[in-house]
C-alpha positions in Angstrom: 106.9 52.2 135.9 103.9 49.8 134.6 100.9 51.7 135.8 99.2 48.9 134.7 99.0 46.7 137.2 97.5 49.1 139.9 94.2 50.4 140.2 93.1 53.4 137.6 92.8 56.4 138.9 90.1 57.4 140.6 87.9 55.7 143.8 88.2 52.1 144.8 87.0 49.7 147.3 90.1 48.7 148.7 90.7 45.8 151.4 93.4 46.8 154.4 95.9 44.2 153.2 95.5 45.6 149.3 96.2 49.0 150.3 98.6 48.5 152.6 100.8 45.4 151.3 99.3 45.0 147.1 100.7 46.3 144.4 99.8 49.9 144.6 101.8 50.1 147.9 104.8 49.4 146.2 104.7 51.8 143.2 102.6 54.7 144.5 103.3 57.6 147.7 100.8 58.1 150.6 100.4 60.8 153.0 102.5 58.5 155.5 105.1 57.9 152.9 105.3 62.1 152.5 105.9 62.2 156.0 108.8 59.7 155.8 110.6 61.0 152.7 110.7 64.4 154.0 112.7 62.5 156.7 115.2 60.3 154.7 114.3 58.9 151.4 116.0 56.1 153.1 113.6 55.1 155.7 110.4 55.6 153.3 112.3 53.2 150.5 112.5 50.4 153.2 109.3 50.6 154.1 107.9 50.7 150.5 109.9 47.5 149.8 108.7 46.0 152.8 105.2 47.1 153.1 103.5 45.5 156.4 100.3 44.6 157.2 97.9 47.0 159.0 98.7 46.6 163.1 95.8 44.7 164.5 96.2 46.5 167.6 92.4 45.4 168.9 92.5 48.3 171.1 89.6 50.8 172.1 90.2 53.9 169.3 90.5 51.0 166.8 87.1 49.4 167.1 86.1 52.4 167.8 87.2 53.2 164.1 85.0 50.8 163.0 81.9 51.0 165.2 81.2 54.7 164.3 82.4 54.7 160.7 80.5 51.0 160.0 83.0 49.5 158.6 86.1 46.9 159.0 86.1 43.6 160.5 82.9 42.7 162.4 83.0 43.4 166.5 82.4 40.7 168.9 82.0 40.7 172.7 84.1 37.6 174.1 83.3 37.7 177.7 86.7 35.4 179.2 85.4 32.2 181.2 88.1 32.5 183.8 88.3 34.2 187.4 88.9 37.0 185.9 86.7 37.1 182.4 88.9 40.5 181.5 92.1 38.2 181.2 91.8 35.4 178.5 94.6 33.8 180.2 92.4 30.1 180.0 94.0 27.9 177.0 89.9 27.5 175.7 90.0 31.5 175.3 93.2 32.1 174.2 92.4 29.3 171.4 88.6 30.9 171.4 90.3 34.3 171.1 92.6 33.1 168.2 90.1 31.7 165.9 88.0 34.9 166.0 90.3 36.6 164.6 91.7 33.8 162.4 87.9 34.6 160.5 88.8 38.5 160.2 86.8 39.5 163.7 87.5 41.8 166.3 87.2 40.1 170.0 86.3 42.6 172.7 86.3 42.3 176.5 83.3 43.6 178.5 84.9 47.0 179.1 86.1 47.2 175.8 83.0 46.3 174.2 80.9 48.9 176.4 83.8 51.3 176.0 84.0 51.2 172.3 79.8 51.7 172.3 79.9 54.9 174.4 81.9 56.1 172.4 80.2 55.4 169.6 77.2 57.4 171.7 79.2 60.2 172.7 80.2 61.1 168.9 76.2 60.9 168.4 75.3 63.4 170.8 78.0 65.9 169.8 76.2 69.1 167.3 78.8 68.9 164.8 80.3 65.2 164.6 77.3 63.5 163.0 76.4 65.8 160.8 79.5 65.7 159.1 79.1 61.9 159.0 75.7 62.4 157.6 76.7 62.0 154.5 79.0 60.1 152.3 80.7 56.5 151.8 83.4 55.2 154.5 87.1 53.7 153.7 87.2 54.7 150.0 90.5 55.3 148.5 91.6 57.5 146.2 94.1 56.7 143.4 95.7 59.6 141.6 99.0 60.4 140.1 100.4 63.6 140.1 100.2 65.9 137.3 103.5 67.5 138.1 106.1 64.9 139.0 104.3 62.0 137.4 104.2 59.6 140.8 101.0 57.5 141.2 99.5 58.4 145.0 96.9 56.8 147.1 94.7 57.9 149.7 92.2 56.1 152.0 89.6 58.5 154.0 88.1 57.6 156.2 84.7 59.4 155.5 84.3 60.3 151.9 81.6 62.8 150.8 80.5 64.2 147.9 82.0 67.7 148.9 85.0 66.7 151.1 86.8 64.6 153.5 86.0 63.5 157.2 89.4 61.7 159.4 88.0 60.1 162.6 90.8 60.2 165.0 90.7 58.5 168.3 92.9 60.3 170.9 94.2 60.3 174.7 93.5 64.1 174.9 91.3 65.4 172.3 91.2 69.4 173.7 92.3 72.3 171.8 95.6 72.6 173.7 96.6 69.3 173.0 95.4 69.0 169.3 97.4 72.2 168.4 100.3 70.0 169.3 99.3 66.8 167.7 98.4 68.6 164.1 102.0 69.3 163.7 104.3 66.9 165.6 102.1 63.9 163.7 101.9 65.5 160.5 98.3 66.1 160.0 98.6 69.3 158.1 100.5 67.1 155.4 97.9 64.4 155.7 95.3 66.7 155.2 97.0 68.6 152.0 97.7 65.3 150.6 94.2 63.7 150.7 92.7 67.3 149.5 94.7 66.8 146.3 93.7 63.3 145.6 89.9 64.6 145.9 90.7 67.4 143.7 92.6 65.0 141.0 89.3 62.1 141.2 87.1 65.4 141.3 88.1 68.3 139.7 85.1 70.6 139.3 84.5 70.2 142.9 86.6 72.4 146.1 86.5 70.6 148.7 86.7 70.7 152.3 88.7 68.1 155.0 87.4 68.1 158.5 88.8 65.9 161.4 86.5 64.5 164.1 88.9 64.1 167.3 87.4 61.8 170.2 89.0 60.8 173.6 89.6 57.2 174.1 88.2 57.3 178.0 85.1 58.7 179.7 83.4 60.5 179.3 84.9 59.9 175.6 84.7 63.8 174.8 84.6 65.1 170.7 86.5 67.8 169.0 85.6 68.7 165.3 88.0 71.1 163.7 89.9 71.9 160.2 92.6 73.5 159.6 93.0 77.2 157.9 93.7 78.1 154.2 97.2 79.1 155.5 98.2 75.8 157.5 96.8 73.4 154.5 98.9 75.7 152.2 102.2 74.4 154.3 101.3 71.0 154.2 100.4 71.1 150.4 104.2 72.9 149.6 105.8 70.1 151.9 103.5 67.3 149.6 105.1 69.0 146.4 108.4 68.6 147.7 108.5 65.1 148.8 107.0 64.3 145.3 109.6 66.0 143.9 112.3 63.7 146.3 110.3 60.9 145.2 110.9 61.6 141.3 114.8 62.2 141.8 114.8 59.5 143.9 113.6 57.0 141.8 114.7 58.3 138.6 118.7 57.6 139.7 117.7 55.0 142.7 119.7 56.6 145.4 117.2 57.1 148.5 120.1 58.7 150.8 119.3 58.5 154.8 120.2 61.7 157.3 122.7 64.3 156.1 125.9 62.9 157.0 128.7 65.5 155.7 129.7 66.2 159.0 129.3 65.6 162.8 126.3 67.4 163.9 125.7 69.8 167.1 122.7 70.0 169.2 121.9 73.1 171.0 119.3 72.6 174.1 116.5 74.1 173.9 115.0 77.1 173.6 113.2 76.7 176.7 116.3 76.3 179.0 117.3 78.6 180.9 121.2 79.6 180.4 121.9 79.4 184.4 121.0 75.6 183.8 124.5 74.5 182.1 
């Protein structure tokens, strides 16, 4: 593998499209790429060969992103002309609409647009969320390779500082309850294992800390700041090790196999049902 052609390890200024479709996309393993090979090697192969663009969803949580972090593609309010302003159905928006984001901008409607800057509010007011925004460089990403298996890794944080990490997350319900939930159904035990690595590898002498600030995507656009315990992170760091490890076999003989298919498979219900129920 020519390691010469990616970025050296340590931190970069990286556009969306270079981290997400470049070079180093195509050689090195992200936290989302963990996540897939722990899955089937198969499904995180296809999607290395066939790296896609960013989504350019334009929604609320994603300028949202932006707004509060400062940085991405600029925001701009596009009040509609029509009946209804909120629709862009007229061709002069729609074309209006089109070339905006030709030039890299974000078009927001009205609601959006006072949406996304409540939000923006909100996180302000909270005791804990600024603060950990005080300090520190947004969208820097981290290039490493790993000192065990040899694979080059990338990581892009949202909120870098000096002594940690900060992942902005916009979310439909951002309570405790809910959370608990989303930390392991999406993974973000791995993410956060993963990124703490690629600090420790750009900065060794330092330990540092990751901390997620979770905010609701509708009024009145609540915040949740938590992190995760020594004992959750240390799950997420043994399933990083292993899919590096898949990621060296892998590679190494070029067979990225899909699900287990040595037999037909059974599937029990769930715990939860009750056995009067079948």
């Amino acid at each position: 593998m020519d390691l010469t052609t990616i970025p050296a390890p340590g931190v970069h200024d990286l556009t969306d499209d270079e981290y997400f479709t470049g070079e180093l996309a195509r050689v090195s393993l992200s936290s989302t790429g963990v996540r897939e090979l722990l899955v089937a090697p198969a499904k995180f192969r296809w999607n290395q060969q066939h790296p896609q663009p960013p989504k350019r969803t334009f929604d609320v949580g994603h300028a949202a992103h932006q707004l509060v972090l400062g940085a991405g593609p600029e925001l701009v309010l596009f009040p509609g002309t029509g009946a209804n302003p909120e629709a862009w159905q007229k061709k002069d928006d729609i074309a209006a609409v089109a070339a905006l984001r030709a030039e890299g901008k974000v078009p927001l409607r009205r609601s959006d647009w006072d949406a996304v800057h409540a939000m923006a509010e909100a996180l302000l007011r909270h005791p804990h969320a600024p603060k950990l925004l005080s300090r520190g460089e947004p969208e820097k990403t981290l290039v490493w390779v790993d000192e065990v298996t040899g694979v080059p890794c990338r990581a892009k944080a949202d909120w870098l500082r000096p002594d940690g990490i900060v992942d902005y997350k916009s979310a439909a319900d951002a309570s405790l309850t809910s959370l608990r939930k989303t930390v392991w159904n999406l993974g973000y035990f791995v993410q956060a294992a993963f990124y703490l690595r690629g600090f420790r590898a750009c900065f060794p002498v330092i330990e540092p800390f990751f901390a997620f600030t979770a905010q609701e995507k509708d009024a009145p656009y609540l915040v949740q700041t938590f992190q995760l315990p020594e004992r959750y992170l240390a799950i997420g760091d043994r399933r990083c090790a292993e899919a590096l490890e898949i990621y060296r076999d892998c590679a190494a003989a070029d067979i990225w196999p899909g699900y287990p298919s040595d037999d037909i498979h059974e599937i029990e219900p769930p715990a939860w049902v009750r056995d009067e129920e079948y």
